[in-house]
CHARMM internal coordinates of N, CA and C (Angstrom, degrees):
IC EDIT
DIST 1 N 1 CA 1.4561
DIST 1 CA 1 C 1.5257
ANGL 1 N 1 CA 1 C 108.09
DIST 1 C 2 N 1.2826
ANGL 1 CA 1 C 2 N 119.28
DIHE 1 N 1 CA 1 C 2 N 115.91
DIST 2 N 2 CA 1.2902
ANGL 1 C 2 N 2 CA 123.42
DIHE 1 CA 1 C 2 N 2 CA -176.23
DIST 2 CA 2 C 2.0067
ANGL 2 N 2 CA 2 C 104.22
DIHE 1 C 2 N 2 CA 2 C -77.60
DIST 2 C 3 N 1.5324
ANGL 2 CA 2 C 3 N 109.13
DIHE 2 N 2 CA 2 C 3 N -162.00
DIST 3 N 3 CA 1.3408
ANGL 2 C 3 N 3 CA 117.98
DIHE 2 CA 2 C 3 N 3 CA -157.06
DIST 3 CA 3 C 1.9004
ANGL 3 N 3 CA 3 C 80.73
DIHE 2 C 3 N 3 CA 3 C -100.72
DIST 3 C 4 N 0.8828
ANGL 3 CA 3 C 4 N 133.83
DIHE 3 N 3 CA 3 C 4 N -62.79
DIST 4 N 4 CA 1.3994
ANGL 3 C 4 N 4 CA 131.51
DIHE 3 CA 3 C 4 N 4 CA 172.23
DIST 4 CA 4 C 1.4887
ANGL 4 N 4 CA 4 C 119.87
DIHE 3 C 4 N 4 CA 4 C -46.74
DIST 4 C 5 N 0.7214
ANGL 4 CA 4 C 5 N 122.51
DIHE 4 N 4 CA 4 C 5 N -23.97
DIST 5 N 5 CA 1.8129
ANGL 4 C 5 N 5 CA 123.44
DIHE 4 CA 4 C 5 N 5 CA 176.11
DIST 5 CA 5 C 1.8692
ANGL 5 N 5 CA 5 C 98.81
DIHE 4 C 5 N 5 CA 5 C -92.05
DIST 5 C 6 N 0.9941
ANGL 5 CA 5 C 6 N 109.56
DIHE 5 N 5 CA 5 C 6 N -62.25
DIST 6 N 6 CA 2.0760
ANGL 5 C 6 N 6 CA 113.35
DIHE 5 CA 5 C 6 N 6 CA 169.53
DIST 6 CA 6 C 1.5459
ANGL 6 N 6 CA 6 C 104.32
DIHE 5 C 6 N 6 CA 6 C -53.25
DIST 6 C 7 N 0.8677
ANGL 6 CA 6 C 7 N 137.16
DIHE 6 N 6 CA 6 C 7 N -43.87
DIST 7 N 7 CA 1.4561
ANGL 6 C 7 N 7 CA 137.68
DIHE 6 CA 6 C 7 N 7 CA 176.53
DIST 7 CA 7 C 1.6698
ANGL 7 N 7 CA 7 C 117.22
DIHE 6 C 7 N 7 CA 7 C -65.03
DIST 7 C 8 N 1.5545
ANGL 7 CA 7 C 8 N 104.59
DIHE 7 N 7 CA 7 C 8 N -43.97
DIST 8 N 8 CA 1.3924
ANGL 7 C 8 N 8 CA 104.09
DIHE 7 CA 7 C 8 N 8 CA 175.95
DIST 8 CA 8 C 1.8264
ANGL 8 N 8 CA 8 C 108.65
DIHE 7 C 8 N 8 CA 8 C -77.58
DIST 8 C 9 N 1.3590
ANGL 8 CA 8 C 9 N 108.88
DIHE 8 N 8 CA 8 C 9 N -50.72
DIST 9 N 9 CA 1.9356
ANGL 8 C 9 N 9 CA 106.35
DIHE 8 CA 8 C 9 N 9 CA 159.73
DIST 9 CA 9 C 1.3041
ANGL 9 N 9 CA 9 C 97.02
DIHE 8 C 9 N 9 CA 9 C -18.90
DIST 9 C 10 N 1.2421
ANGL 9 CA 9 C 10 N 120.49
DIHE 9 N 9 CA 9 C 10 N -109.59
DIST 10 N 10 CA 1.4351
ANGL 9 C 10 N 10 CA 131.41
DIHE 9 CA 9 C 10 N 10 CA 166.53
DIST 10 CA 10 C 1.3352
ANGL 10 N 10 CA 10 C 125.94
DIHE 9 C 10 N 10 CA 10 C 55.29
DIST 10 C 11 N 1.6103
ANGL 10 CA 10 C 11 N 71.95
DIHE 10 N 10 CA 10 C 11 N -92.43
DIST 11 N 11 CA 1.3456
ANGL 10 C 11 N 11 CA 107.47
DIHE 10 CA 10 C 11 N 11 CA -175.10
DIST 11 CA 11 C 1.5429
ANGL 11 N 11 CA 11 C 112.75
DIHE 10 C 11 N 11 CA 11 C -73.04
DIST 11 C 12 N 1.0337
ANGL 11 CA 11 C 12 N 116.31
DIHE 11 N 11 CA 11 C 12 N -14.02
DIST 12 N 12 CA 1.9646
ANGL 11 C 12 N 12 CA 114.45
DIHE 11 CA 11 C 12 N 12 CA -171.34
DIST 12 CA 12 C 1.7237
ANGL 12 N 12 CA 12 C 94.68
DIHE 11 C 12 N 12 CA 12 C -129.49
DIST 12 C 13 N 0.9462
ANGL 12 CA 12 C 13 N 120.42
DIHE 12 N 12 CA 12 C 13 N -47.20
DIST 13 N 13 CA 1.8375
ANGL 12 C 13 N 13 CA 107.82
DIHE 12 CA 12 C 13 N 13 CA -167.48
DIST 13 CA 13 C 1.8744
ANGL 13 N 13 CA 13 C 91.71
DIHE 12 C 13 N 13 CA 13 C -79.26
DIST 13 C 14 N 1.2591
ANGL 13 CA 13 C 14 N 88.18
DIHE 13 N 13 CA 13 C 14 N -49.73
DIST 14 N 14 CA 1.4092
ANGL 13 C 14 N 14 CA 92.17
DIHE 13 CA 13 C 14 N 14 CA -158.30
DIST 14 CA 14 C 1.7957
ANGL 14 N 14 CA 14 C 121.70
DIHE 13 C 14 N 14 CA 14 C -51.57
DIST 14 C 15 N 1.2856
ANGL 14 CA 14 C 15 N 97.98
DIHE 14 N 14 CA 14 C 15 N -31.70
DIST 15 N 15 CA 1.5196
ANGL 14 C 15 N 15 CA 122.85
DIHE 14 CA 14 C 15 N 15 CA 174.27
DIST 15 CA 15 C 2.0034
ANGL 15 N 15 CA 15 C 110.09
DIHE 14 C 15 N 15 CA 15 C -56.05
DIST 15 C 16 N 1.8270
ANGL 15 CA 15 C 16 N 70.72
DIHE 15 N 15 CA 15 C 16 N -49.05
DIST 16 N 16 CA 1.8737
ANGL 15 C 16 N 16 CA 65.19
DIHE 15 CA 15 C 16 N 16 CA -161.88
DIST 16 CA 16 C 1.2773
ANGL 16 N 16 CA 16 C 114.33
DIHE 15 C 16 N 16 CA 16 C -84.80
DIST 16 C 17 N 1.8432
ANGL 16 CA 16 C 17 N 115.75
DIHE 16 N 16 CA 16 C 17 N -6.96
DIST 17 N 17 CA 1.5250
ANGL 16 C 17 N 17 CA 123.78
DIHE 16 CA 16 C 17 N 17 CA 156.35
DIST 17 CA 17 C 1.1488
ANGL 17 N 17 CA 17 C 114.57
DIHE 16 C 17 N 17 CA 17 C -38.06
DIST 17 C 18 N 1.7178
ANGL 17 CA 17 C 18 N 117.09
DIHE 17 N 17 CA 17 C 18 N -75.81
DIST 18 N 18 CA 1.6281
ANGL 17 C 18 N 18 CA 134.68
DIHE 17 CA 17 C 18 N 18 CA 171.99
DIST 18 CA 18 C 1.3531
ANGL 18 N 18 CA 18 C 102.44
DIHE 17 C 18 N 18 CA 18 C -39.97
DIST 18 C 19 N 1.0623
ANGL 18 CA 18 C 19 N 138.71
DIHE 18 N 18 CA 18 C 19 N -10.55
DIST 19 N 19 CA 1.6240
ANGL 18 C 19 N 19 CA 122.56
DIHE 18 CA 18 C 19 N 19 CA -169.22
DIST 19 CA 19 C 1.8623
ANGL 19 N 19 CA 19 C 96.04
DIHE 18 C 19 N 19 CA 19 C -107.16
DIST 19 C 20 N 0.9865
ANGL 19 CA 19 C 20 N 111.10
DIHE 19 N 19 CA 19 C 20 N -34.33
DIST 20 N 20 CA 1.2180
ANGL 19 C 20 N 20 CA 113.10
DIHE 19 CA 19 C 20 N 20 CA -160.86
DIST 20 CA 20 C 1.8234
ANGL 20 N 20 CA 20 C 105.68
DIHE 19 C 20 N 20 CA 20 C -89.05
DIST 20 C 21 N 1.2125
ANGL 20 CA 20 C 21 N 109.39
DIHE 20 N 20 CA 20 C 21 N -19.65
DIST 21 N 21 CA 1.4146
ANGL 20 C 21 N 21 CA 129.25
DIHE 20 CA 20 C 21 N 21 CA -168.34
DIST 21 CA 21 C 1.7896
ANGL 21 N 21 CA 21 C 79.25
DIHE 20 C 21 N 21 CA 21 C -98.65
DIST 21 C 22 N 1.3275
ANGL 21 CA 21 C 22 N 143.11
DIHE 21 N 21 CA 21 C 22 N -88.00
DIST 22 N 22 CA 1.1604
ANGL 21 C 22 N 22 CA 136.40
DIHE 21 CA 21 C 22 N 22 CA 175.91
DIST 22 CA 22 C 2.1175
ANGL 22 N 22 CA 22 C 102.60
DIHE 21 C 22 N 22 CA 22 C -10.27
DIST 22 C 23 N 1.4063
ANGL 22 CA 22 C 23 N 107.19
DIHE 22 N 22 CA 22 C 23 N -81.08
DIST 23 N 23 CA 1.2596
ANGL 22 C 23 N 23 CA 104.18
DIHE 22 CA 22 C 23 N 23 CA -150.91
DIST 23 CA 23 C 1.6389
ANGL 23 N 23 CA 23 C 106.94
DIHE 22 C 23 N 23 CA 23 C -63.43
DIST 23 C 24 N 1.6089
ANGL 23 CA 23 C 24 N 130.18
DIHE 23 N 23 CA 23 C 24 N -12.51
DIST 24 N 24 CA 1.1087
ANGL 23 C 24 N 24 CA 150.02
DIHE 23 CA 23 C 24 N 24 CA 152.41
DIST 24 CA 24 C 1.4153
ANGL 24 N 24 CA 24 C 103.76
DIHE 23 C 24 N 24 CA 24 C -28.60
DIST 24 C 25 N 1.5290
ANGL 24 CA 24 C 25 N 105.49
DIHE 24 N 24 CA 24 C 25 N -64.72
DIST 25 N 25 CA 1.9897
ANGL 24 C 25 N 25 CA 110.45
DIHE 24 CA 24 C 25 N 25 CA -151.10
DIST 25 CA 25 C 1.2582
ANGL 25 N 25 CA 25 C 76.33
DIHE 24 C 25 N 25 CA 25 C -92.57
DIST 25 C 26 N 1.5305
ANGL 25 CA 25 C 26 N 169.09
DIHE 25 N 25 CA 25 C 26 N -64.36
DIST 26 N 26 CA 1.2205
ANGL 25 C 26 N 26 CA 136.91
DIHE 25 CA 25 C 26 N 26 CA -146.08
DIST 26 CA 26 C 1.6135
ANGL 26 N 26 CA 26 C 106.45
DIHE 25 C 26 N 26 CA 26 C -65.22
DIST 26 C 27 N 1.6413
ANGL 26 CA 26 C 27 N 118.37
DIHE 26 N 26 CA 26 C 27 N -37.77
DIST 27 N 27 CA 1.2759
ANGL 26 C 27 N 27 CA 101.29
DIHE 26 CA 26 C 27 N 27 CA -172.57
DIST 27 CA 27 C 1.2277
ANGL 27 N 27 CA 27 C 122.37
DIHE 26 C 27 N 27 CA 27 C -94.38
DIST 27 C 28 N 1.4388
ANGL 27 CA 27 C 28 N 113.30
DIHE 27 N 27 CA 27 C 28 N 13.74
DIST 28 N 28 CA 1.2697
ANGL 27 C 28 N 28 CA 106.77
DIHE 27 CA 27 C 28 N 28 CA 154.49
DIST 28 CA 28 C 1.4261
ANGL 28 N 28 CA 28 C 127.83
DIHE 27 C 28 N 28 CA 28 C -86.30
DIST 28 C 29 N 1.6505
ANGL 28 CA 28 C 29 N 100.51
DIHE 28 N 28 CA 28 C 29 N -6.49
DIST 29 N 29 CA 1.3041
ANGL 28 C 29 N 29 CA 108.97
DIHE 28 CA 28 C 29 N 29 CA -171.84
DIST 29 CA 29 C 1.7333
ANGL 29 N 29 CA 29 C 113.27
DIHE 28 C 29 N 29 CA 29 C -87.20
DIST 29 C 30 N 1.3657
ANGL 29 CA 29 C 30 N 101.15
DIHE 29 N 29 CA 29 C 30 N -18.49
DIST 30 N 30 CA 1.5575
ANGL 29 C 30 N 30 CA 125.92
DIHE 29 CA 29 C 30 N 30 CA 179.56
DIST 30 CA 30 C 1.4189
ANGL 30 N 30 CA 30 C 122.19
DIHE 29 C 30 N 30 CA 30 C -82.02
DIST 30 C 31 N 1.5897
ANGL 30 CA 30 C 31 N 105.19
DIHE 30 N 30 CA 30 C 31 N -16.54
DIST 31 N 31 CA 1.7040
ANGL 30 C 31 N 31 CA 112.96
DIHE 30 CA 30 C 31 N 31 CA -151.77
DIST 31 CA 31 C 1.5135
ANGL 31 N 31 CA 31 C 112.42
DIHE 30 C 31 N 31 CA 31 C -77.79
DIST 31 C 32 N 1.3732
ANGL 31 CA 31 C 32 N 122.38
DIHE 31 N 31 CA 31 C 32 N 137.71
DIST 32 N 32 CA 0.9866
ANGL 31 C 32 N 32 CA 124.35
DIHE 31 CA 31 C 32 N 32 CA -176.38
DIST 32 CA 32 C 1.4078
ANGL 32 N 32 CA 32 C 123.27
DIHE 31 C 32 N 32 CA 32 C -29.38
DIST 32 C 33 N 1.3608
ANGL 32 CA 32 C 33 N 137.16
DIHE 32 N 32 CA 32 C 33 N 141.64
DIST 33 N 33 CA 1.5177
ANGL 32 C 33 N 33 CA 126.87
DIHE 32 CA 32 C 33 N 33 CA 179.79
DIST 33 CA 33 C 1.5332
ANGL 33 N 33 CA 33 C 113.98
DIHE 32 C 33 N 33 CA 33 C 88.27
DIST 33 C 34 N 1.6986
ANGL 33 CA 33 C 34 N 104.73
DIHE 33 N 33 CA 33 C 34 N -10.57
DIST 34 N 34 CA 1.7475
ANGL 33 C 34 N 34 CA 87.69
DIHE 33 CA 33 C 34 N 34 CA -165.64
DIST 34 CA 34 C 1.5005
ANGL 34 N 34 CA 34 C 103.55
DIHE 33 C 34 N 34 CA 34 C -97.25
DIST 34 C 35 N 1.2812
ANGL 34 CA 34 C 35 N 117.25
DIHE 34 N 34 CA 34 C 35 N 10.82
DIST 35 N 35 CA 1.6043
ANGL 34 C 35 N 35 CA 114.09
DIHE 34 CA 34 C 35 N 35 CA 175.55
DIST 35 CA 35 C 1.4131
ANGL 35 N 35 CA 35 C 106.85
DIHE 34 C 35 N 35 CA 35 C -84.27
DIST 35 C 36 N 1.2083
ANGL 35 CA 35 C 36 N 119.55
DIHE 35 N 35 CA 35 C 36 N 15.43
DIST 36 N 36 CA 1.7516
ANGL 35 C 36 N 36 CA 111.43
DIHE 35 CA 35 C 36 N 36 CA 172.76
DIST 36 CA 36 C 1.7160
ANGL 36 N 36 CA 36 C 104.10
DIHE 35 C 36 N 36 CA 36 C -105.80
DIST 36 C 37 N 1.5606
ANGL 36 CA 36 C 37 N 103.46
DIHE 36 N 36 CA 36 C 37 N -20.63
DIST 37 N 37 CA 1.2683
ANGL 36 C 37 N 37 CA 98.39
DIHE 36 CA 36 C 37 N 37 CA 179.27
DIST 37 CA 37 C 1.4220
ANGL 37 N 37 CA 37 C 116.88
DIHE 36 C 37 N 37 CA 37 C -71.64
DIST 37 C 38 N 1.6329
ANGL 37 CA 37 C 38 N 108.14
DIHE 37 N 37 CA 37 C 38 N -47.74
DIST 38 N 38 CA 1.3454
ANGL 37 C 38 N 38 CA 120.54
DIHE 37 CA 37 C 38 N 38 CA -172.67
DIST 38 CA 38 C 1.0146
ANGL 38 N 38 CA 38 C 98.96
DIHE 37 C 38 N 38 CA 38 C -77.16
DIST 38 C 39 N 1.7238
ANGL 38 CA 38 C 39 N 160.56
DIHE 38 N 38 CA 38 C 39 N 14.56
DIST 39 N 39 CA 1.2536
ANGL 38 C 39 N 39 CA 162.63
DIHE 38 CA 38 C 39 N 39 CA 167.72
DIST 39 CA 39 C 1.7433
ANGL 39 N 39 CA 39 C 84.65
DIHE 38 C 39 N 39 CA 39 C -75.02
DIST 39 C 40 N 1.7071
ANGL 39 CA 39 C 40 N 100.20
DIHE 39 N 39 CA 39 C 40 N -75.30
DIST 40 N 40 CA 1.0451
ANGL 39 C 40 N 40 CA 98.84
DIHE 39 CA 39 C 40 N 40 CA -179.40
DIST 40 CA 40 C 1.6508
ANGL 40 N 40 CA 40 C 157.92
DIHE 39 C 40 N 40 CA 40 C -38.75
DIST 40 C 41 N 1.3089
ANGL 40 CA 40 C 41 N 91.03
DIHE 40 N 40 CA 40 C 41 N -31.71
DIST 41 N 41 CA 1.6390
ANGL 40 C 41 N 41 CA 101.37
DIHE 40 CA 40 C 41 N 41 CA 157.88
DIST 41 CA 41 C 1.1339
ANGL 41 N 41 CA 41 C 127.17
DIHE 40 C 41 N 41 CA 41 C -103.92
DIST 41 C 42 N 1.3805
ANGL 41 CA 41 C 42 N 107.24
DIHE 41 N 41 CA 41 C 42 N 14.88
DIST 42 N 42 CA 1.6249
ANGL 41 C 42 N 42 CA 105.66
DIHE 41 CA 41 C 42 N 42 CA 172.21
DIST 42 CA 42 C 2.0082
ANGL 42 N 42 CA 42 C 94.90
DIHE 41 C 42 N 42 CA 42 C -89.49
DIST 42 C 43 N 1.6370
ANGL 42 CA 42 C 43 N 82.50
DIHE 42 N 42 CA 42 C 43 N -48.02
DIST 43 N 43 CA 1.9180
ANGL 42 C 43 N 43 CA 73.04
DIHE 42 CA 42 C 43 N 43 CA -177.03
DIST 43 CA 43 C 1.6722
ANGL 43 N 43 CA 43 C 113.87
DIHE 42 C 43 N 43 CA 43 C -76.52
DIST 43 C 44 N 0.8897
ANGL 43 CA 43 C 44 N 97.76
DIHE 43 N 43 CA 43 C 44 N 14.54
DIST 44 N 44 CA 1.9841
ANGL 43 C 44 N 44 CA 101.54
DIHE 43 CA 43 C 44 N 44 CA 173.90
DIST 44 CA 44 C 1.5629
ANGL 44 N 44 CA 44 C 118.40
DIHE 43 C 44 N 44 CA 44 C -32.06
DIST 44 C 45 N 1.7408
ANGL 44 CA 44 C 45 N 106.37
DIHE 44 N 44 CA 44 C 45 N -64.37
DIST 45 N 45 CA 0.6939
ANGL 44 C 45 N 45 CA 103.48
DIHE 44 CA 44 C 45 N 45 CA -157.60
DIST 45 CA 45 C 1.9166
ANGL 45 N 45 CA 45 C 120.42
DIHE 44 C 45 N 45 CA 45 C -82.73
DIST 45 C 46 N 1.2385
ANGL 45 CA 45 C 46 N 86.57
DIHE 45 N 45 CA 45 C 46 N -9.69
DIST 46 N 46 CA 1.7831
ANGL 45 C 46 N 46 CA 97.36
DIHE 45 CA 45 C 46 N 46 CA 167.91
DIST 46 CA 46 C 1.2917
ANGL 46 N 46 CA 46 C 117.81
DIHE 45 C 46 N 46 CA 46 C -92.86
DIST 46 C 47 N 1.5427
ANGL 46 CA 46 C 47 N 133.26
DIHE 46 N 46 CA 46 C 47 N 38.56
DIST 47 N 47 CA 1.1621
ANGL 46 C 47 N 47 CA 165.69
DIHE 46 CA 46 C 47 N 47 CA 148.94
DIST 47 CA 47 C 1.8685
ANGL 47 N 47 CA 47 C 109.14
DIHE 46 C 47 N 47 CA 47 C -46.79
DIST 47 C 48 N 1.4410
ANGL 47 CA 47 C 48 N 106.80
DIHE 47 N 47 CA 47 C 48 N -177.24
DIST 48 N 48 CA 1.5268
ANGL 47 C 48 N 48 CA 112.76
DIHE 47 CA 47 C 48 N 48 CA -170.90
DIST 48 CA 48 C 1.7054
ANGL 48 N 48 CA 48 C 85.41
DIHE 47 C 48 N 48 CA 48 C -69.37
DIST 48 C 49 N 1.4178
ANGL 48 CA 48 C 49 N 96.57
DIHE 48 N 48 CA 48 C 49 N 135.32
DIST 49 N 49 CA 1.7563
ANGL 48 C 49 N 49 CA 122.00
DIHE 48 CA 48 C 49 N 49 CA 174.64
DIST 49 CA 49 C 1.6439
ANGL 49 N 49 CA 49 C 96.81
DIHE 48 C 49 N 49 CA 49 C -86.90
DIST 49 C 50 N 1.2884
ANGL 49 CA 49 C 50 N 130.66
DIHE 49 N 49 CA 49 C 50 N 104.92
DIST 50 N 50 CA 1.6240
ANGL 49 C 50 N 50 CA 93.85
DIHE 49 CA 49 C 50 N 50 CA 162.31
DIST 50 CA 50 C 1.4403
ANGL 50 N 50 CA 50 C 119.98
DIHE 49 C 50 N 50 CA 50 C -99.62
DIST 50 C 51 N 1.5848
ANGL 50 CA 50 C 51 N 117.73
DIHE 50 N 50 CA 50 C 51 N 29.61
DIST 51 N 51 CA 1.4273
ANGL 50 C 51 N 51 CA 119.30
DIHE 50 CA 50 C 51 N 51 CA -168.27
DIST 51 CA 51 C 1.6910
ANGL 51 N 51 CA 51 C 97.55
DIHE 50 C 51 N 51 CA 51 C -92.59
DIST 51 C 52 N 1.6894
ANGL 51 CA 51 C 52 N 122.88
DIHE 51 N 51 CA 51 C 52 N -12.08
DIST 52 N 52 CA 1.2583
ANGL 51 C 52 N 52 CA 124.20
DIHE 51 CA 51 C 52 N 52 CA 166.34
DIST 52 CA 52 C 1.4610
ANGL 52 N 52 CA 52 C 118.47
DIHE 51 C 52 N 52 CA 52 C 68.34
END
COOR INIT
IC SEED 1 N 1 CA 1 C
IC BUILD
């Protein structure tokens, strides 16, 4: 595979990978149900203290 054939990939698969992988992680980040998770690790760290 020369520098012109990887460059043109690139530019067309590769693009629409990142796009599709992008709109992937936002909507998983959006998806119904996941605000109990992220509740959850936001309050993580004010969890059982055992330093007392």
């Amino acid at each position: 595979m020369n520098y012109d054939t990887a460059r043109h990939f690139a530019d067309s698969w590769g693009l629409l990978f990142t796009v599709i992988l992008f709109l992937g992680l936002v909507g998983w980040t959006f998806r119904k149900g996941a605000s109990r998770h992220h509740e959850d690790a936001a309050n993580m760290i004010f969890g059982d203290d055992d330093n007392g």
